[in-house]
Structures are given as C-alpha cells and as structure tokens.
N, C-alpha and C positions, 0 to 999 in steps of 0.2 A: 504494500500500500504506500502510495506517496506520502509526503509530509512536506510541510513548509515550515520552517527555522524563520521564524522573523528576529532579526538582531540588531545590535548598534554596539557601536563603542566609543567611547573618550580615550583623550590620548594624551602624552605629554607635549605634544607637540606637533608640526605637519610633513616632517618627512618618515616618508614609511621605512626609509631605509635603517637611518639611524632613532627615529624617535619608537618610542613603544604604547602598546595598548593598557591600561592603567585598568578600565574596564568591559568586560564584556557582558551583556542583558541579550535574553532570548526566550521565544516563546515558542516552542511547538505545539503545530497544528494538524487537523486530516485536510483532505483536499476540500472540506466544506470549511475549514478553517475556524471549525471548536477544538478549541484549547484543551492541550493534551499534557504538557508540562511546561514548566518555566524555570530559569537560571540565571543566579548573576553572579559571574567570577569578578573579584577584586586582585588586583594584581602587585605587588610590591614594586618601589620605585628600584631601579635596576642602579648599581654602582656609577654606571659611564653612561648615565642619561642625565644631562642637565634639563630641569624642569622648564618649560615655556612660561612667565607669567600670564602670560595673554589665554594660552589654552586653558591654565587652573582657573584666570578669573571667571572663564566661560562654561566647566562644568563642575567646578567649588567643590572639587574632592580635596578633603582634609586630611594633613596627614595622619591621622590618626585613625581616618577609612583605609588608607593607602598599607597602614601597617598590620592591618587585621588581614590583609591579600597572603598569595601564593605567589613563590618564587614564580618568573617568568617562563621558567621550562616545562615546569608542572602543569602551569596554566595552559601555555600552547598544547599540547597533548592533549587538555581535556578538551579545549576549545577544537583542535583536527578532528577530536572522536566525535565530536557536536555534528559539523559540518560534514563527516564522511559517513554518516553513518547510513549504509546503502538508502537511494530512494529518498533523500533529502533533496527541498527545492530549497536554499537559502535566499534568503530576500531581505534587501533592507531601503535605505531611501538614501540615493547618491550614494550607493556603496560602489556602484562600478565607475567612480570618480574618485572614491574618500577607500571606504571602509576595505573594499576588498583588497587593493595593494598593498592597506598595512599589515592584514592576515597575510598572503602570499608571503613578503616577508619575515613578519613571524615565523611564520613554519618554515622558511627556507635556515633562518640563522639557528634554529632548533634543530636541524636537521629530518624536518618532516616533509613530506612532499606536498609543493609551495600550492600543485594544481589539480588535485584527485579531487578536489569537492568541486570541481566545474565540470567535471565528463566522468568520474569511474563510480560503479556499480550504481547506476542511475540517479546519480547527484547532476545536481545541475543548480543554476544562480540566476536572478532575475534584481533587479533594481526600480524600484516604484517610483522613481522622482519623473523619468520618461513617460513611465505608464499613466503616471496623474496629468504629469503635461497634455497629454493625448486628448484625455479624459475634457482638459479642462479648453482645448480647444475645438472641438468636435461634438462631445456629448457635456455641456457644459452644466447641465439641472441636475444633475446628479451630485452635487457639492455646491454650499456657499464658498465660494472661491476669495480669499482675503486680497484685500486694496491699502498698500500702505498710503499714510497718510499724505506721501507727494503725488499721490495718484497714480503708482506703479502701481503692478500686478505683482504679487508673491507666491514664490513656492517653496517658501520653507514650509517644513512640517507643522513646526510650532505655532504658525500662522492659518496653517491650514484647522489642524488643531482648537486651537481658540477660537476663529470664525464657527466651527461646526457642533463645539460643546462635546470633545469626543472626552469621554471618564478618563482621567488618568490617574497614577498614587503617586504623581510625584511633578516636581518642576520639569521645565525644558532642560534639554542637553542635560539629565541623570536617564543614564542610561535603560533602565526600564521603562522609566515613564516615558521614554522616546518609541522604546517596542509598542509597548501599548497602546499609541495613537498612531502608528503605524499597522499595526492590526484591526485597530477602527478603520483606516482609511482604507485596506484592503476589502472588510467588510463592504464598505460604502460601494466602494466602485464594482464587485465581481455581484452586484445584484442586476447589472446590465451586463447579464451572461456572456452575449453574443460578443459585446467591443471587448469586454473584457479578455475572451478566448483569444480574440484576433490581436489584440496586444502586445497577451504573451505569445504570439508565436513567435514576436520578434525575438525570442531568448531560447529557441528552438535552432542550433547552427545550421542545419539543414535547411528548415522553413525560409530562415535568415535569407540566405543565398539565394533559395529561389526565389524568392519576393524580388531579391535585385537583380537574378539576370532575366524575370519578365517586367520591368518596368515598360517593356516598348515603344517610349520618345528615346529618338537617335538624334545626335548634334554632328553633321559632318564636316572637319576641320581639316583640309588638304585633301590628302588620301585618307584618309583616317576616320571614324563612326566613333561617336562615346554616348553611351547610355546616359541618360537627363533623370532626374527626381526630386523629391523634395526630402530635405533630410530636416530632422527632428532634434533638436537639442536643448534644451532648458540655457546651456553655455549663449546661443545666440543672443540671448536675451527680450524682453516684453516687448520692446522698441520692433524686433521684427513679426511678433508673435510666436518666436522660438522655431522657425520656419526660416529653412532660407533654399533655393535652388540650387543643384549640386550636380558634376558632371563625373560622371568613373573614368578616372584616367589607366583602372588595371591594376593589376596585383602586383604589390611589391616581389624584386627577384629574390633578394636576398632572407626577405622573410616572408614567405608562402602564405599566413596565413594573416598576410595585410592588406586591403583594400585601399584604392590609393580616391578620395573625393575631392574635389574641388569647389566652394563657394563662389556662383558666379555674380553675387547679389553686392559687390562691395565697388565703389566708386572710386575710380583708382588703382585698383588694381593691379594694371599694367603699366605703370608709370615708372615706376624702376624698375632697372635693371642689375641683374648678378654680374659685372664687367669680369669678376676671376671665372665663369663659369660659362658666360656668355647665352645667358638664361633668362628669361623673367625673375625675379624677385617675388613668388609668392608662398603663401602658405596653404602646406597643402593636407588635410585631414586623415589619416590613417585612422581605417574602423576596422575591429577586427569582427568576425563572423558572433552576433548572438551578443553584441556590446549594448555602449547606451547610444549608439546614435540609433534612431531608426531610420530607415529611405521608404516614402511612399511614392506610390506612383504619381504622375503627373496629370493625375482627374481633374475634372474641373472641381469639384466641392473641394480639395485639399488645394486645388493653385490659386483660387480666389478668397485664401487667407493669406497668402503674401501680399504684404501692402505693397502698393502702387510705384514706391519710391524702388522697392529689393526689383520689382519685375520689370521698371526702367533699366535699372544698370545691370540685369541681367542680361537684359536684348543689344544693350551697349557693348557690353563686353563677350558675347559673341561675335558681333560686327569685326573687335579688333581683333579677335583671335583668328579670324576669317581672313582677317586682311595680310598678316603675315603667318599663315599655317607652320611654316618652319618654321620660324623662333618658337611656337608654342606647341609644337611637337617633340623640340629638342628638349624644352621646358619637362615638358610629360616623362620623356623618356630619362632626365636625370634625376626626377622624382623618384621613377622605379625600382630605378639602379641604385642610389643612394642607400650607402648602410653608414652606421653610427662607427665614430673614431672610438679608438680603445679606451681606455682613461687607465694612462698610468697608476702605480701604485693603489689602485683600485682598490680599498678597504672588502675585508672577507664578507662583511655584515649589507654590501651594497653590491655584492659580485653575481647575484641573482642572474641576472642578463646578460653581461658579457661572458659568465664562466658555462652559461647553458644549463641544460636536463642534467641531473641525477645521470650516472652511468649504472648499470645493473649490478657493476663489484660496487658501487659506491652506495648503493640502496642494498646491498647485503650489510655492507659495514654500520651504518645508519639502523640496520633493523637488531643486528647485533648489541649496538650500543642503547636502544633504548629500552632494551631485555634486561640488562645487568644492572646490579643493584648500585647503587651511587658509591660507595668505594670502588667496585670492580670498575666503573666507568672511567674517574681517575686514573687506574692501572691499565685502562685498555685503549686509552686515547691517541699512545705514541705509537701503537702497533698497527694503526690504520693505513695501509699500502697508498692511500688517494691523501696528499696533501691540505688538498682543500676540506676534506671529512677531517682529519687530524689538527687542525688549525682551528675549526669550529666547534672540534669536539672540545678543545681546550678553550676555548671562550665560554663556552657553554659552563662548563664545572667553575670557571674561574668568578661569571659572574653571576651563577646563582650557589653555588657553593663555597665560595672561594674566604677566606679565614683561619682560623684555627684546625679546622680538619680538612684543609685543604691550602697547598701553597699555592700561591699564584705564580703563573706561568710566567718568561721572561718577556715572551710578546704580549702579554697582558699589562705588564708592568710598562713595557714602552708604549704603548696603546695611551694607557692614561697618562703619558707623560706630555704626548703627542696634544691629548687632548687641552692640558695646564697650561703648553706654550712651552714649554720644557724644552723641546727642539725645534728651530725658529727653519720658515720652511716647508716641513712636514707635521701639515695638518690631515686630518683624517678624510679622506677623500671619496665622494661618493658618486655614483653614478651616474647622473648629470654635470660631473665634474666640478659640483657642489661640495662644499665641507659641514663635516659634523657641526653643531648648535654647541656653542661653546659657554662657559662660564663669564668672560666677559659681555657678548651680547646678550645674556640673560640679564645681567648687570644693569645695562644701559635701558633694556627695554624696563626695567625694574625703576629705576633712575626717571625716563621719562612717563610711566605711571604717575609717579610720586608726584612730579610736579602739575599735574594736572588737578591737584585735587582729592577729598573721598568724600565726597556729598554725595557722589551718585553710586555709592557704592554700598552691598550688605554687610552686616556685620561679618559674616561670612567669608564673604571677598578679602575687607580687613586680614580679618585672621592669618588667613592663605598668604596676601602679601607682608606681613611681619615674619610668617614661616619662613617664607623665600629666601628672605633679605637675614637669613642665620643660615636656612641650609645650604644656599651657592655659595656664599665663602665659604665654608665647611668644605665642599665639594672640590673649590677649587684647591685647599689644602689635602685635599686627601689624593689628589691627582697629583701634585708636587711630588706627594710624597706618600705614596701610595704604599709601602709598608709600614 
C-alpha cells in the first residue's frame, strides 16, 4: 500500500552542503491521506557547524530543545529509514528547492544512499508549493489564496495557512506545525480529484517526459525544430503569474538526465554577448525528469495566462533568434555541451556531485560500517579500501562521537583549524566553489542584528541571540584549539 510522509525541517543555516538539519517533523498517511503516525526528531548542534543567527531567529529553536536531540548520525539513519521505507510518497512544500538537497546531503556525508527515496522499492517524492501554484492558477475556489499587504500574491505556507484557518499545534516554521498545515492543504486540494491526479503526474519520471515530448508547438530556428511550452514555476514570480514561455533546447550530453529550457519571455535577452565563447549571454534552465518545474502545453486556456507584456517579448525574441539562427544554434549547442569545472580541494562533506554514485565495493563498505557497533566503527574506518568511505567514515565518528572515547582524527583537527582561520588560504570549500559559514560572519550578521534594535523581537528571539553571542566565541575557541 502507498503512503505519503509529509515533512519539513529547520536548519542551521542554507547551505545543504555544509549546514545541517536541526529538525525533522513528519506525518504519515494512506493514499486517502488519514493519519497513520507522526514524528519529530531533534537533532544536536554538530561540532563544525556555526549556527546562522538569521535561521534560529526564524525557527527559535532553543538550545536547550537543541540539546534534548540525537547525534546527527543517529538521526540521519532514522530519518533514511522514514523516507525509504518501500512504497513511501515523501512530500513536502518547496522541498525540491529547500528540503530535499539538504536530506541528499545528509545521507551522502553519513554514508547512506543520498537517492533511494526518489526511485527504489517504490519510493518516490513530490513537492506541493508547484502543485498549489497550479491549483491557485487554474482551479483557483478551491482555496482563499493570501494577498500581502502590497498587493502581491503569496505562496508561503504560513500565508496560505492563516488565510484558510487550517488547525495547527504550533507556530510557523516549528517544524510540525508546518506538517500539519501542509497536510491540511493536501487535504484541500486532492478533493478536486481529477486536477489533483493530473498534477501529480508531473512527479511521475515517465509521465514527466511524455507530457514534454507531446507538447506539439515547434519553433523553427535555421535548420533546427525546438518544442514551445509553458513552464510553471513559483521562482518566476506573481509579476508573470508564475508562467513564462519556454523553448527545449535538448538534453544535456554530459549529464543525460538534464533537460536543457529556455525562457523566451524576458526583454533583452539577446543583448549580450559571451565575447570568450562567442555565444549569447543567456541563462538557460536545467529540469530534471519529475522536478518542480512543470511544462504545459501551449492551449489556449494555459497561454492566455501569460500576461500581454511575457507574450510581447516572446514573439520579439523569436524574431531575433530567426534572424541570426547560427549565433543561436551555436548558443544551444554550448548549453548542451557544457559540464561544471572541478573545484579544487573540494571539501569531502560537498563532494556529493563531483565525486558521483556510490561504487558497489563502496556501498559494501558503507553497509559494513553501519552494522558495527560504534567502537568496532572506530577500528574499522582505516581498513576501508575506497578513500572517500575512509575519510567520511572518520568524520562521521569524529563529529558525532568524537571526545573522550574517541580521538579525533588529524584531518578533523585541520578541518576545524581551516575553519578558525588557522590557515590563511585554505578555507573549506564547497561545491559551488563556495566556502563553509564561518565564525566570523556569524559575528557580523550577529553584530548587524544588534544594531537594528529588539522591539520587534520575542522574548524568545532575545534569548536565542544572547545564546549566540556566548556560543560563536566559544566555537571559535574551540576550533583554534580544538583539543
């Protein structure tokens, strides 16, 4: 029997690489979506995470919630067993934006497999912030849809929430009470059966694809045919109606399972040019099969929600693309080709994507080590033949057991030395050729808090930023000087 995991989580921060999940809230349901169980793991703040103030101020986890949690290994484990457990649909709201790449990480730096709850043993994942998009441009009575006060349209939860009076046992962004009016709003919407069905098929990889290779308007450009649609995304924003016109320029080579779209709705567009490359200058959308964008076809009821202005500089900017087919062939074709540069010294905890899949000796050793009991773990970390398993495995013991009955490793010791400033340089580096979240800009972001004020702030809030402003110094000392 299927199930649906509705979930959320809070975090210390917004890179999924280096920041962590603090908590996770979930509700399991049947495919009528009565409530079957419910969970909230709390999670321990990890050695070598500097806390965000901006994120605590927004989900006012205390540390004293923070220290009733589970080490992060422990947690990740329960949370994969959540998520994998055959025949699970996970759903959450903007998780295939937010939530789910900081799970995938999770579980890749614990050594669990970062991708089995998207495809194995009939798991699969869906994201409701597109599907209420949908909802709220097409079938729009089915919800009071919230209007902030400068006369935008909104699609937060919280917003949606409050406009509709869903029950909840708790504030905004605490992670239950976020499930919870996510499962109202699931409710809401799957009583119009029919759109409901047809929504999620877009989280169906198979359905997915066929939907786009029968869209049936062709744009012909040289020698060249490109499929026309309208894509869907909450990212475009209210201004276009979250709609904008989009042309398939074709599957990435390098990575097979990327679709390459093009917005043709923006003014300007072709006004620069890549002089090193000898290109247009533009940005070009990668979806993968069963994501959050959707592509509809180009009916009239879905083309006559592009406003007037998107369906001008669409017709424009085919004209130009018409007028010179090579430069915008050549364009297309370096979109295709194009793969991502290495990034040196690539930190182990953000090497997700350049280091690729699990190898089959590498997912024995992985399955070996999560068997043994946490001393044998310790003993059994240097004998892993695969470096990268042997590197993680020792991070792993180092930062959620690492102390008195357990020594810290030498690369864990330079790790947090790297982090203190310790070696000027060699900061810790992550996959966008971004660096870890450091001690000092906590400071600063702490520092510009301060001076703005606390009138608008809970007592709550208070507390959190007094906390901060003891434990980032602390943190920074202990990274100095980390035995």
């Amino acid at each position: 029997m299927k199930t649906y995991l509705f979930y959320d989580i809070e975090t210390s921060g917004l890179n999924p690489a280096f920041d962590q999940v603090l908590t996770f809230a979930c509700i399991r349901t049947d495919e009528c979506l009565n409530e079957l169980a419910r969970e909230t793991i709390t999670i321990r703040l990890r050695p070598d995470v500097v806390p965000s103030p901006y994120a605590f101020l927004t989900h006012c986890l205390t540390p004293a919630e923070l220290e009733q949690g589970i080490c992060e290994y422990e947690a990740a484990c329960k949370i994969h067993a959540l998520l994998n457990t055959p025949d699970t649909i996970s759903c959450g709201y903007n998780s295939l934006g937010f939530d789910d790449e900081f799970l995938r990480f999770l579980f890749y730096r614990n050594l669990l497999d970062p991708y089995s709850h998207q495809y194995a043993n009939g798991c699969s994942r869906i994201d409701m912030l597109p599907v209420a998009t949908v909802f709220r441009l097409f079938h729009p009575a089915v919800l009071d849809w919230p209007v902030r006060e400068d006369g935008n349209p909104s699609m937060k939860l919280e917003h949606i929430c409050q406009e509709n009076g869903f029950e909840v046992s708790g504030r905004a962004h605490e992670a239950m009470a976020d499930v919870e009016a996510l499962l109202c709003l699931a409710r809401r919407l799957s009583v119009q059966h029919q759109v409901w069905e047809y929504v999620l098929g877009f989280y169906d990889k198979n359905e997915d694809l066929n939907r786009s290779e029968r869209l049936g308007r062709l744009v012909s450009v040289g020698t060249q045919r490109f499929s026309m649609g309208i894509m869907v995304s909450v990212s475009f924003g209210a201004r276009v109606n979250y709609l904008a016109p989009v042309i398939y320029l074709g599957n990435s080579f390098p990575y097979k399972n990327q679709g390459l779209w093009l917005r043709t709705d923006r003014d300007g567009m072709f006004d620069a040019l890549d002089e090193i490359n000898g290109i247009y200058d533009i940005f070009v959308i990668r979806k993968r099969p069963a994501d959050q964008y959707f592509i509809l076809p180009c009916l009239d009821r879905f083309w006559q929600r592009l406003t007037p202005e998107a369906i001008q500089a669409h017709e424009e900017n085919l004209s130009i693309m018409d007028k010179d087919p090579a430069l915008f062939l050549k364009t297309a074709n370096y979109h295709r080709e194009f793969s991502y540069p290495l990034i040196p010294d690539l930190d182990w905890d953000a090497s997700l994507y350049q280091a690729g899949f699990f190898s089959s000796g590498e997912k024995a050793d992985m399955s070996l080590f999560h068997s043994l009991s946490i001393g044998e773990k310790a003993q059994a970390c240097d004998g892993f033949e695969s470096r990268r398993i042997r590197e993680m495995a020792r991070r792993i013991m180092d930062r959620n057991y690492g102390g008195a009955s357990h020594a810290l490793s030498q690369g864990f010791l330079t790790h947090m030395e790297r982090l203190a400033g310790n070696l000027p340089g060699e900061a810790v580096r992550g996959y966008k050729n971004d660096t870890k979240y450091t001690c000092e800009e906590a400071l600063e972001e702490l520092a510009e808090i301060r001076s703005q004020g606390e009138t608008d702030f809970e007592p709550v809030q208070i507390e959190i930023l007094d906390w901060l402003e003891g434990y980032i110094p602390g943190l920074l000392s202990s990274f100095a000087d980390p035995l």
